[in-house]
N, C-alpha and C positions, 0 to 999 in steps of 0.2 A: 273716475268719480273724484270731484276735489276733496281733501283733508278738511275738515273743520277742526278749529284749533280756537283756543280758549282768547277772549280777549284780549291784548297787550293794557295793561294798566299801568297808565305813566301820574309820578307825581312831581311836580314842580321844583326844584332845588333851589332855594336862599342860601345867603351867605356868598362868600367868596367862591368862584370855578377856578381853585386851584389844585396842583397834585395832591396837597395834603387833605384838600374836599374831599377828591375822587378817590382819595384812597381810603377814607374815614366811610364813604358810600359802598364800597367794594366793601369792605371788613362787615356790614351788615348785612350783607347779602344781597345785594343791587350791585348795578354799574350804572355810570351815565349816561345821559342818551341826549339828542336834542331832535323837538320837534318842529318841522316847518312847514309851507307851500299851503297853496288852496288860498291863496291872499290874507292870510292870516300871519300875525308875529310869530317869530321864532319863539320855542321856550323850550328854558333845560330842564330836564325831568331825569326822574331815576325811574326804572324799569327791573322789571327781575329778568335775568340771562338763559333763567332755566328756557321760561316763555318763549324768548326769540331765537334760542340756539335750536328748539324742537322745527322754530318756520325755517330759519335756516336747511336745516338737517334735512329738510323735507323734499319732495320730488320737485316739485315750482320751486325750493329754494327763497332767493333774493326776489323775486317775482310776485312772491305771497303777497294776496290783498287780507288782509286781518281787519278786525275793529279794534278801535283804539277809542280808550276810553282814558280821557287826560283831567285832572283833579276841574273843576271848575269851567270847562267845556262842554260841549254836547260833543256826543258820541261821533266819530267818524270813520273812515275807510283810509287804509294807509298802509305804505310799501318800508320794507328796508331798503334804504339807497346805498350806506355805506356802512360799516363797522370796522374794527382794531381788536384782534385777539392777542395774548402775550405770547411771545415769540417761543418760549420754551413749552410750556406746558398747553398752550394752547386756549387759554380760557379767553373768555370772550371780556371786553374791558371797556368796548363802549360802542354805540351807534347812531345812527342818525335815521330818523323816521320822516317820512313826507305823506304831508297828507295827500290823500287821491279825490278828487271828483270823479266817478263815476259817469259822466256825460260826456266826459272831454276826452279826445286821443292822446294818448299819451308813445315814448320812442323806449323801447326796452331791448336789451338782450336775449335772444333764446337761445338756446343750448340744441346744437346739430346731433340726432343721433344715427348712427349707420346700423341696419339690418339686415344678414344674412350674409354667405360666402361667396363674392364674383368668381363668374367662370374662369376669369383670368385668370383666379390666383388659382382655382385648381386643374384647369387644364394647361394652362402655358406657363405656370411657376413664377407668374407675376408675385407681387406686395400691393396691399390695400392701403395710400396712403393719407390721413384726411387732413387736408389742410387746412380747412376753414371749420372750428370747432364751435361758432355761435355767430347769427347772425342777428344786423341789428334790424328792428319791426317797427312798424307804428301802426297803432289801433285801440278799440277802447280798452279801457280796463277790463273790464267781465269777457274780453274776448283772447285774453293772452295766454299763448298755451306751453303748458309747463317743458315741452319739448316739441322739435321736429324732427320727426320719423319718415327717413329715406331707403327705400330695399334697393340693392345693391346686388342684389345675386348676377342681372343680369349684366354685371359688367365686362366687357372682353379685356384681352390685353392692350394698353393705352387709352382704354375709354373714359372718359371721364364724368362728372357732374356738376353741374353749376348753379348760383342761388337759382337762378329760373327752373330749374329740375325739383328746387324744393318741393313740398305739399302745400297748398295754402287756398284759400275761400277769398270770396270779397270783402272779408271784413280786417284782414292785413295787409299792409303794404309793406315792401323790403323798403330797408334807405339804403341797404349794400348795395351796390353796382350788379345789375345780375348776371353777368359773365365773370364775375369773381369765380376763381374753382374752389368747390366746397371737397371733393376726395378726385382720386385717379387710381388704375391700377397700371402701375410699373414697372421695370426691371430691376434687379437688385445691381448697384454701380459696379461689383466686381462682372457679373455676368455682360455688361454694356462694355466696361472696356475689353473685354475677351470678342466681342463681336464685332467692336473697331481695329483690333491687332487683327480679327482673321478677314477682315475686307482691303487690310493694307497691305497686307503679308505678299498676297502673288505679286501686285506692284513691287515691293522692295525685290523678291527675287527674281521680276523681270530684269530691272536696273543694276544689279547685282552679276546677272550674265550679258546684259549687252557693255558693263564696264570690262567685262573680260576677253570680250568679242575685240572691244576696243584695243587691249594692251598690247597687243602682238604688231597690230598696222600701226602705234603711236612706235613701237620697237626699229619696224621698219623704215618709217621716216627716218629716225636717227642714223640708219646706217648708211 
């Protein structure tokens, strides 16, 4: 069931868009933001962080469609595209909103997630490894889902899975390549090179007795 989350309320910023602004807007308790898309101008607003750090935080994340309510506009639907948090402590310093049309497909991120323990790992002492952590989508707004959930139990050792193994309806489409690999189960690299030493080994001690075979009749030419 999706999160319902309080509207984002953006207001307009005059004056100069310098550090010293952004910094004078942080000190009240805002940060900046800017709004764009949906064929409409850009406009810089301030927002409160609390608001957007909860969409953020949230299980959809950056994917969150919120209403956005901007000083002097009618009401709209709108995504986080981008933000900047301060490197030390983390707080959030500023973002970027876009608005969404609701009618129109749009190309998003989702977030890959793996479920349950492949046999590989627990009958042949494979590793589960996932390679591809998010894949990209296109489809409408109200259709994007906060994750895709792939079970994995049934993996043997080297099996692997691809975007086409994903879960998915007709109402998405991948833009990934779908023979991209999303996980595989593996060998661990020390245990691979132990299985290449013990396939070469009887070669080298063959090579090893017929050089010895050899030394004697190379002894007896010389004499």
């Amino acid at each position: 069931m999706a999160v319902k989350f309080d509207a984002v309320v953006a207001t307009p910023r005059e004056g100069k868009f310098n550090k010293n602004h952004a910094r004078r807007v942080r000190v009240s308790g805002l940060i900046p933001a800017v709004v764009y898309g949906a064929g409409q101008p850009s406009v810089a607003v301030t927002v409160d962080p609390r608001v957007v750090t909860k969409i953020l935080h949230s299980e959809s994340g950056h994917n969150t469609i919120f209403d956005l309510d901007v000083t002097g506009e009618s009401a709209t639907k709108a995504m986080i595209v981008d933000w900047q948090n301060e490197p030390i402590k983390g707080k959030l310093l500023h973002v970027d909103l876009k608005r969404i049309a609701m009618d129109k497909p749009m190309r998003v991120s989702v977030p890959i997630q793996l479920s349950g323990i492949p046999v590989g790992v627990k009958t042949a002492g494979g590793i589960l490894d996932q390679v591809l952590r998010e894949v990209e989508i296109e489809c409408l707004p109200a259709d994007i889902p906060d994750h895709l959930d792939i079970d994995v139990t049934g993996l043997e050792l080297h099996g692997a899975i691809h975007v086409s193994d994903l879960p998915h309806g007709g109402k998405i489409k991948f833009l990934e390549d779908e023979t991209s690999l999303v996980a595989h189960v593996t060998i661990i690299k020390e245990e691979a090179a132990a299985e290449v030493a013990a396939t070469t080994e009887p070669e080298v001690a063959k090579k090893g007795k017929g050089d010895a075979a050899a030394a004697p009749a190379a002894d007896a030419k010389k004499k």
